[in-house]
Steps between C-alpha positions, in 0.01 A plus 500: 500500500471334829754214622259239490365559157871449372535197710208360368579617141875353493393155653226431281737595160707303629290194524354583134888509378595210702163333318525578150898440477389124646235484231756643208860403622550240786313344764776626750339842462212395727809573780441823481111550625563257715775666683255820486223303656732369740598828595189659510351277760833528723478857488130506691662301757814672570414848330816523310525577128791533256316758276371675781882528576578631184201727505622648810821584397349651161312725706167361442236680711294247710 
């Protein structure tokens, strides 16, 4: 599976966790896709990724 895919895969389960822990546990929850939205749009900007990081050093073809 290609890089992107798995980017795209990771951030949006993390914004349905981050979601449906705010809906079920606390309100704090809604951190979490918030940081991952955050992070997304800094990313197109500066091109750097934390997953893509740890992608790279799992060997992760491109």
């Amino acid at each position: 599976m290609k890089r992107e895919y798995i980017v795209r895969i990771v951030a949006g389960t993390m914004v349905l966790a981050g979601i449906s822990l705010a809906y079920f546990v606390s309100a704090g929850w809604l951190l979490l896709p918030a940081f991952v939205g955050l992070n997304l749009i800094q990313s197109s900007f500066t091109k750097f990724c934390p997953l893509e990081i740890l992608l790279d050093k799992l060997n992760v073809k491109r």
